[in-house]
C-alpha positions in Angstrom: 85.1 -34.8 59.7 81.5 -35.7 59.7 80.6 -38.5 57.3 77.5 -37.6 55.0 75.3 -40.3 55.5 72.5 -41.5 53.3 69.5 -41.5 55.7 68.1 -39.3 57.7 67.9 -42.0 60.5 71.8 -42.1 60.6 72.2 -39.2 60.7 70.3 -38.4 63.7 72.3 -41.5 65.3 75.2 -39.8 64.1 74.9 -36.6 66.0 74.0 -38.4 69.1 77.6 -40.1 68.7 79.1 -36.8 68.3 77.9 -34.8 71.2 77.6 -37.8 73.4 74.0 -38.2 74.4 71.0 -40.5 74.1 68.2 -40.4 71.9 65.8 -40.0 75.6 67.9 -36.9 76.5 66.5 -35.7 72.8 62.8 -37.2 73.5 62.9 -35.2 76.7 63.9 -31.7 75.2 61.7 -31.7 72.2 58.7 -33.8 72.8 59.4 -36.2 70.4 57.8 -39.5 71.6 60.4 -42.4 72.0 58.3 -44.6 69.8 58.7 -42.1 66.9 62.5 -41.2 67.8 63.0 -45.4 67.1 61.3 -45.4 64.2 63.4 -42.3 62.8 66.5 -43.7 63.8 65.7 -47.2 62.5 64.4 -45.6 59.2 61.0 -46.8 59.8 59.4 -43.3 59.4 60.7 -40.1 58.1 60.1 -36.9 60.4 58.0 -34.4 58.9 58.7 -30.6 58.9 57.4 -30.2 62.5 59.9 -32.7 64.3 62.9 -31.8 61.2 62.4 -28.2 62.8 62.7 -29.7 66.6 65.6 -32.2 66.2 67.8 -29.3 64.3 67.2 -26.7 67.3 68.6 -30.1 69.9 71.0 -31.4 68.1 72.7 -28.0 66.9 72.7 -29.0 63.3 71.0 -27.7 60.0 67.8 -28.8 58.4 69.8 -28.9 55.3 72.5 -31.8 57.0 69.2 -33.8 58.4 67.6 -34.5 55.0 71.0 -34.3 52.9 74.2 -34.3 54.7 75.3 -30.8 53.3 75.5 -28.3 55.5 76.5 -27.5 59.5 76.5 -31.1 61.1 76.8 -32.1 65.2 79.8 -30.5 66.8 81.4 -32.1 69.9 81.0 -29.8 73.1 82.3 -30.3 76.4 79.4 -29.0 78.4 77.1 -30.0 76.1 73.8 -29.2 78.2 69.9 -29.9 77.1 67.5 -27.3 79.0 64.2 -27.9 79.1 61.9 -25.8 77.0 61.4 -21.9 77.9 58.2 -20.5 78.0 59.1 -16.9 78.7 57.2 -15.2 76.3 59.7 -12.8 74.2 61.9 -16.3 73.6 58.9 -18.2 72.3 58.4 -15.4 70.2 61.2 -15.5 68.2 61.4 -19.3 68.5 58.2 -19.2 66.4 59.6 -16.8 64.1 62.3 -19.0 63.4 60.5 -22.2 63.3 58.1 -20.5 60.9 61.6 -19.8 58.4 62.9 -22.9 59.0 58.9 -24.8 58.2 59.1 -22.4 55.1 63.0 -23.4 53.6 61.9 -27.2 54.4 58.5 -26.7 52.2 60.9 -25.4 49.1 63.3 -27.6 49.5 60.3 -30.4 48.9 58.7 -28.2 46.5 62.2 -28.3 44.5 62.9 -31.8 44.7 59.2 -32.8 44.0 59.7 -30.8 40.4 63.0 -32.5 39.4 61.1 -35.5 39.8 57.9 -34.7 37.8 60.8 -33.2 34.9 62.6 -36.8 34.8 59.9 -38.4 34.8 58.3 -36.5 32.1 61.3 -36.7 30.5 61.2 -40.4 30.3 57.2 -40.4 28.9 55.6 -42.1 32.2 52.8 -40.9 34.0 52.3 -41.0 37.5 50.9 -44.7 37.8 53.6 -45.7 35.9 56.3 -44.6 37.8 54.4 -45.3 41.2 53.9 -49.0 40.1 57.2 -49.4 38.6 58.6 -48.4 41.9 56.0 -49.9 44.2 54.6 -46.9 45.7 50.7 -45.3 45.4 50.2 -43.3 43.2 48.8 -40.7 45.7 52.3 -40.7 47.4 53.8 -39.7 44.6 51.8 -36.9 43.4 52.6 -35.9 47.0 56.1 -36.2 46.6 55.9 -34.3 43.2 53.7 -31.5 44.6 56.1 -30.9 47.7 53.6 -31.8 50.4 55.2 -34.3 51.8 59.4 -35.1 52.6 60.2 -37.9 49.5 62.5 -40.8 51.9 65.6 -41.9 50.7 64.7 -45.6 49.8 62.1 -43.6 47.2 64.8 -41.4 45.6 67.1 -44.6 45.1 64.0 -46.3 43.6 63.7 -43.4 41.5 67.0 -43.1 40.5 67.5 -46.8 39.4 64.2 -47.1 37.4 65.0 -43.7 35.1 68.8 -44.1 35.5 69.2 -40.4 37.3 72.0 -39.4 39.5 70.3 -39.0 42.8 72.4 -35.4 43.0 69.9 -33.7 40.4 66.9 -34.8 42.2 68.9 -33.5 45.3 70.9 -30.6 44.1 70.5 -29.9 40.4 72.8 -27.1 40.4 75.6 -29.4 41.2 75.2 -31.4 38.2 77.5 -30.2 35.0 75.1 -28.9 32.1 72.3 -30.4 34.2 73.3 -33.7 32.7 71.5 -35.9 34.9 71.5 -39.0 33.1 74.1 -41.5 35.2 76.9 -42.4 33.3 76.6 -45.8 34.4 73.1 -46.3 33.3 73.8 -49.1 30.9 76.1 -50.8 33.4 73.4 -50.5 36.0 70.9 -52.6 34.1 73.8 -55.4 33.6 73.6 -55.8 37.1 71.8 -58.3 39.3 69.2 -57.1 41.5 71.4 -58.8 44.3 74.7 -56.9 43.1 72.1 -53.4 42.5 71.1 -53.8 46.6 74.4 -54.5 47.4 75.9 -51.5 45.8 72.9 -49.3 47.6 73.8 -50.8 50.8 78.1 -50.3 50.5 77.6 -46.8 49.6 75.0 -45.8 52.5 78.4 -47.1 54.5 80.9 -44.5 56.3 84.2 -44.1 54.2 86.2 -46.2 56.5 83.7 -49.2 56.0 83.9 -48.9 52.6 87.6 -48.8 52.5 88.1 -51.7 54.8 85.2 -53.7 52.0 87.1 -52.6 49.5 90.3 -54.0 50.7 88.8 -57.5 51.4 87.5 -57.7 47.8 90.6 -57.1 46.3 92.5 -59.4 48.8 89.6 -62.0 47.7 90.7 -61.0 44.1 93.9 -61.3 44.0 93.9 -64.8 46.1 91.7 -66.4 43.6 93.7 -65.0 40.8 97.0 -66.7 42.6 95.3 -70.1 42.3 94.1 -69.8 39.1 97.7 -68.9 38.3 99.1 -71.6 40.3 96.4 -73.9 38.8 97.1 -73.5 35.3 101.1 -73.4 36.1 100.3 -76.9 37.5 98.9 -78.1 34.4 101.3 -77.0 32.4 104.5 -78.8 33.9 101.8 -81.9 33.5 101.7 -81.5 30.6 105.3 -80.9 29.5 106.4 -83.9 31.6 103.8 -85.8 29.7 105.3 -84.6 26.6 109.0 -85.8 27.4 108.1 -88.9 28.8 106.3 -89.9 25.2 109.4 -88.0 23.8 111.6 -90.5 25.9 109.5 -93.9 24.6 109.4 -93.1 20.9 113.6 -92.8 20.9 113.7 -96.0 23.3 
C-alpha cells in the first residue's frame, strides 16, 4: 500500500522507488531538465501544470496523487519500459487533447483550493497583507494562490493552517470535512505549543506510517523509563525516610 505522502517532492521519489527507476530515466522521457527534477524532489520548487501533466503520463500516476496523495499512485511493473516521445501525428493528437483535460482539472483544482482559502481567511477578518505577512509570504503570491493561477506548495498550506487553526483537509478537500467544520479541534492545544514542538509535529506527520510507528514506540519506551526512575526515586526516599523515623523511634525509648 502506497503511503500518502505530504509533498509533492516525495512523492515523485516515491514512485521512482516503486517502479524501480531513476529520476534521469524520467528527465529523458519528458524533457524535464535534471536541475528542475532536483529541485522537485528536494522540495525546492513545485512543478507547475506543464511538468504535473508530464511527470503523471511517466510515472503512470494521477495528477490528483502528485499534488494530494489521493487517487491512482505508482504501480510496480515487471517490464516497466520508458519510450521516447512519439511524434506520429494522430498520437500527438490525442496526447494534446488529453494534456489540454488534464491542464484544465489542475486549473480547478487550484481555482478550488484558492477559494477555501480566501473563505477562511475572510472568515477570520484579515486581508491579504495580513495573512501574507503573518505567514511570511508576498502578498502578490497569495492573491495568486487565492485566484488559482498558481499551484499553493505544501509548506504554504501548513502555514495557513496553523495561523487560522484550519484542518489542512478543507483547504484540500472540503467535502471531506463533516458539516464543513473546518475549525481543528486542536486549535487551542496548538497555540500551547512551542514553535519547536509545532515543527516537530509538521515534520513526524510528513513521515511514512512505519516511521511514525517506530517514533512513537521510542517515545513511550523514553516515557515509561523515566517514569520507572521517578518511581524508583521517590521509593528510595521513602524507605529513607522510614528508617530515619525508626532509628529516632529507637533513641527516644533508649
Amino acid at each position: 500500500m502506497i503511503e500518502n505522502f505530504s509533498t509533492v517532492g516525495k512523492r515523485i521519489e516515491k514512485s521512482l522507488e516503486v517502479l524501480g527507476i531513476k529520476a534521469v530515466d524520467v528527465c529523458r522521457s519528458s524533457g524535464i531538465s535534471k536541475n528542475a527534477m532536483s529541485n522537485y524532489i528536494n522540495g525546492n520548487r513545485v512543478p507547475n501544470a506543464e511538468i504535473l501533466v508530464k511527470l503523471s503520463d511517466v510515472l503512470k500516476v494521477s495528477i490528483d496523487w502528485l499534488l494530494t496523495g489521493k487517487g491512482k499512485g505508482p504501480e510496480k511493473a515487471a517490464n516497466f519500459i520508458f519510450q521516447e516521445p512519439v511524434i506520429e501525428q494522430d498520437l500527438v493528437a490525442e496526447s494534446e487533447a488529453s494534456y489540454f483535460h488534464q491542464v484544465e482539472d489542475i486549473v480547478r483544482y487550484n481555482i478550488e483550493i484558492g477559494k477555501n482559502i480566501t473563505h477562511v481567511r475572510e472568515d477570520a477578518k484579515m486581508d491579504v497583507e495580513q495573512l501574507a505577512a503573518a505567514i511570511n509570504i508576498k502578498p502578490q503570491a497569495l492573491k495568486d494562490y487565492e485566484s488559482g493561477k498558481k499551484v499553493i506548495p505544501s509548506y504554504v498550506i501548513h502555514r495557513i493552517c496553523k495561523e487560522l487553526s484550519v484542518l489542512p483537509l478543507f483547504l484540500l478537500d472540503p467535502e471531506e470535512v463533516i458539516d464543513k467544520e473546518y475549525k481543528s479541534e486542536n486549535a487551542d492545544f496548538g497555540h500551547s505549543l512551542t514553535q519547536f514542538e509545532q515543527d516537530t509535529l509538521h515534520f513526524f506527520r510528513e513521515l511514512s506510517r512505519s516511521d511514525q510507528e517506530e517514533i512513537a514506540h521510542m517515545i513511550t519506551f523514553k516515557h515509561e523509563k523515566g517514569n520507572k526512575k521517578g518511581r524508583s526515586s521517590r521509593s528510595t526516599n521513602g524507605d529513607n525516610r522510614n528508617d530515619e523515623q525508626a532509628a529516632a523511634s529507637e533513641k527516644k525509648m533508649a
